[in-house]
N, C-alpha and C positions, 0 to 999 in steps of 0.2 A: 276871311272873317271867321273868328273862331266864336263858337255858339255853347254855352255853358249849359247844361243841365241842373237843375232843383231836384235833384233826389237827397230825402233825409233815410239816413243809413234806418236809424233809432227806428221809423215808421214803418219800412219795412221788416225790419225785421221784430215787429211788434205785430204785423202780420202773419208772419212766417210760426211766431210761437203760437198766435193763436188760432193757426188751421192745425197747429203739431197737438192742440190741448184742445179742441173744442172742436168735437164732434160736428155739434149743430152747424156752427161757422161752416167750416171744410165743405158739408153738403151744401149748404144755403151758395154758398159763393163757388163751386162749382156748376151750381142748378144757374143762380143768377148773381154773377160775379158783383158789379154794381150797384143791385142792390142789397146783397150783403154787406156788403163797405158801406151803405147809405144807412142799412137799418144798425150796426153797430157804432157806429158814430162818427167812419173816417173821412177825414176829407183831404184828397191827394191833390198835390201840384199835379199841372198836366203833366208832368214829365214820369211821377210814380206813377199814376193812374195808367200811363202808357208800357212803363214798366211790368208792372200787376199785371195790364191785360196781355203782353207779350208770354208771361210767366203761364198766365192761364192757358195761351191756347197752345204753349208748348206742352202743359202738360192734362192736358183735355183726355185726352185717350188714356191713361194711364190708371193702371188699378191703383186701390187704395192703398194695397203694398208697396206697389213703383212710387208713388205721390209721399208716401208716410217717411220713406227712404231718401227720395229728392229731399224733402223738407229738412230732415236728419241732416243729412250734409249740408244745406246751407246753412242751417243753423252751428252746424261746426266750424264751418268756413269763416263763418263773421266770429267764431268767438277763439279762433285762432288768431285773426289776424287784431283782433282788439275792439270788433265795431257789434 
C-alpha cells in the first residue's frame, strides 16, 4: 500500500522565507513552534506540520548562525530546482 503525503512546496517554503526575514517569527517558533504558525495564520496538512516539527527539532540546538545558514540553503535548494 503506497501512502501519499500532502505537503505543499509554496507553504513551506513561505515559511522558510519567513524565519530568513522576520526576526520575531524565527524566536516566536523556536520558543513555541505551534504557536507561532497559529498566531501568524498557518494552517498545515498533518503531514507539513509533521514536516515543520521534524525540521524544528533537527534544528533546535543550533545557533542562529547554524539556523540562518540551514535556512539559506534551503531556500536555494527550492529556487534551483524551480519550487
Amino acid at each position: 500500500m503506497r501512502v501519499e503525503m500532502l505537503i505543499r512546496d509554496e507553504v513551506l517554503m513561505n515559511l522558510v522565507d519567513l524565519a530568513r526575514t522576520d526576526p520575531e517569527f524565527k524566536r516566536r517558533a523556536r520558543a513555541d513552534l505551534e504557536g507561532a504558525l497559529h498566531e501568524y495564520g498557518y494552517e498545515l496538512t498533518a503531514d507539513e506540520l509533521a514536516a515543520v516539527k521534524e525540521f524544528h527539532r533537527r534544528t533546535l540546538e543550533m545557533s542562529d548562525a547554524e539556523l540562518n545558514r540551514t535556512l539559506a540553503e534551503r531556500a536555494s535548494s527550492a529556487t534551483m530546482r524551480g519550487g
